[in-house]
C-alpha positions as a printed Julia matrix, in Angstrom:
136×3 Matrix{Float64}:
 46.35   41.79  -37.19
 48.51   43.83  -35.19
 49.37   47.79  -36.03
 53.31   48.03  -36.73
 55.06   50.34  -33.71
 54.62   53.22  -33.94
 57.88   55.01  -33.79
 58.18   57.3   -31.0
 58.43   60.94  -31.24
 60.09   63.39  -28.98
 59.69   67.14  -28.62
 62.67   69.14  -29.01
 62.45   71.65  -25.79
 63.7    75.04  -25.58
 66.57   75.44  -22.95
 65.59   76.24  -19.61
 65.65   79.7   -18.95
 66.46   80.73  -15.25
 66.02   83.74  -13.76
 69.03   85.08  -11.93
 68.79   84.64   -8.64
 68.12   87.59   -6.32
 67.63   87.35   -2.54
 64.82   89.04   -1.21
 66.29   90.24    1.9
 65.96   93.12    4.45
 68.66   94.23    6.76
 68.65   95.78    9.98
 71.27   96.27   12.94
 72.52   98.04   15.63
 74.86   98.05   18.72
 73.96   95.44   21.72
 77.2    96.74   24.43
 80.12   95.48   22.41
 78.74   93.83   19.7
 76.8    94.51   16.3
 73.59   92.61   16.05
 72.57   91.66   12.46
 68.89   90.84   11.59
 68.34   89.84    8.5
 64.53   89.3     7.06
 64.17   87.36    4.22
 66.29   84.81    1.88
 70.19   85.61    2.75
 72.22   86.85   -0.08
 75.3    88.96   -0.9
 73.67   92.0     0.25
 74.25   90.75    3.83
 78.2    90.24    3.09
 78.35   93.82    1.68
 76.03   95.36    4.08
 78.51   93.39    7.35
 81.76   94.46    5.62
 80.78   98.04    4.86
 79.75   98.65    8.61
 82.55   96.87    9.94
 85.24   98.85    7.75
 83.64  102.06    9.43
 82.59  100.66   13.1
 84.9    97.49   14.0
 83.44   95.52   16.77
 84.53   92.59   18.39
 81.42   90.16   17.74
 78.93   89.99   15.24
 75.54   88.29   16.07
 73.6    87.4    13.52
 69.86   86.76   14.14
 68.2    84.69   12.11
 64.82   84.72   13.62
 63.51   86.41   10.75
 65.4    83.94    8.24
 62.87   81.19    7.22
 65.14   79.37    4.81
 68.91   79.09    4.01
 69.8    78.42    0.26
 73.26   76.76   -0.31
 74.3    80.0    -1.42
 72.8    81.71    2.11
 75.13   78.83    3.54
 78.29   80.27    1.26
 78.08   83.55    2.01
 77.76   82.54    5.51
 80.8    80.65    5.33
 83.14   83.74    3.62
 81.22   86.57    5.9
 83.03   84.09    9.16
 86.04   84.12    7.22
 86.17   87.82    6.19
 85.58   88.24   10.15
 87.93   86.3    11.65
 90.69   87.85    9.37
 89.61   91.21   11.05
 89.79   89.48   14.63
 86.2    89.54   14.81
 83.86   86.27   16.36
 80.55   86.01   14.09
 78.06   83.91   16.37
 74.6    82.91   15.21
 71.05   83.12   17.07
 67.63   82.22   16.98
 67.45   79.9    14.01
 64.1    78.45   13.34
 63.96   74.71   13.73
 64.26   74.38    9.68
 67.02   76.98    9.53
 69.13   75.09   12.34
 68.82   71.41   10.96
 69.98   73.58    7.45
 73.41   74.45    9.7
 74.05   71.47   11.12
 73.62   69.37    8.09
 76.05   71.78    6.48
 78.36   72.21    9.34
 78.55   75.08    9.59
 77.24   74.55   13.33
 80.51   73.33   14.13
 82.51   76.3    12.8
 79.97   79.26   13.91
 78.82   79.21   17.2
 74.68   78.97   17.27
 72.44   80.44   20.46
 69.61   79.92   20.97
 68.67   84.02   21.18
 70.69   86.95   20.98
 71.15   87.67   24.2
 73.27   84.49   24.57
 75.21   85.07   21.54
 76.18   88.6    23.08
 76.77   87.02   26.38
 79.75   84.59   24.98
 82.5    85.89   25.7
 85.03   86.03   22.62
 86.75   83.01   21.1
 90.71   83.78   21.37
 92.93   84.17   18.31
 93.74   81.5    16.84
């Protein structure tokens, strides 16, 4: 004889609770000839956009590089901020380029395409070198 079903059971779960998220991120920079090299170390997160913007307001430069050698991943939010930081720049006549991704970091850009809208070096010293993109 065969036991009836037996009728199936599910948990009730708790919601998910989710930590806000807070990049981990160090800043450094300083003055290559005309332009303002950006390093960031660590995840990129909206301290980069403040730390750019508040520098800029008191030191406007013509190019911004921003060297990502120390950036071993790019969250879509890294990507976002990227994206308004280029805006925020060009409405202050200023060229943002990018440099030294790591191979992971680069595939990130291009899938996003941002490669396409930010120009990306291979080091800093070529993203200096380029000369400025004219006003569009």
């Amino acid at each position: 004889m065969l036991a009836p079903p037996r009728k199936e059971v599910k948990p009730r779960l708790a919601p998910l609770q989710r930590a806000p998220y807070t990049a981990d991120m160090a800043l450094e920079h300083h003055r290559e000839g005309a332009a303002l090299v950006f390093r960031p170390e660590g995840d990129v997160g909206e301290d980069l956009l403040k730390e750019v913007s508040g520098i800029l307001a008191e030191a406007p430069t013509g190019r911004v590089v921003l060297d990502l050698s120390a950036t071993p991943y790019l969250s879509s939010q890294g990507i976002s901020l990227l994206l308004a930081l280029q805006a925020r720049l060009a409405a202050s006549s200023c060229v943002l380029a990018l440099a030294a991704p790591s191979p992971l970091v680069r595939r990130i850009l291009h899938q996003a395409g941002i490669a396409g809208v930010v120009p990306l070096h291979a080091n800093v010293a070529e993203a200096r070198a380029e000369p400025p993109a004219p006003p569009s």
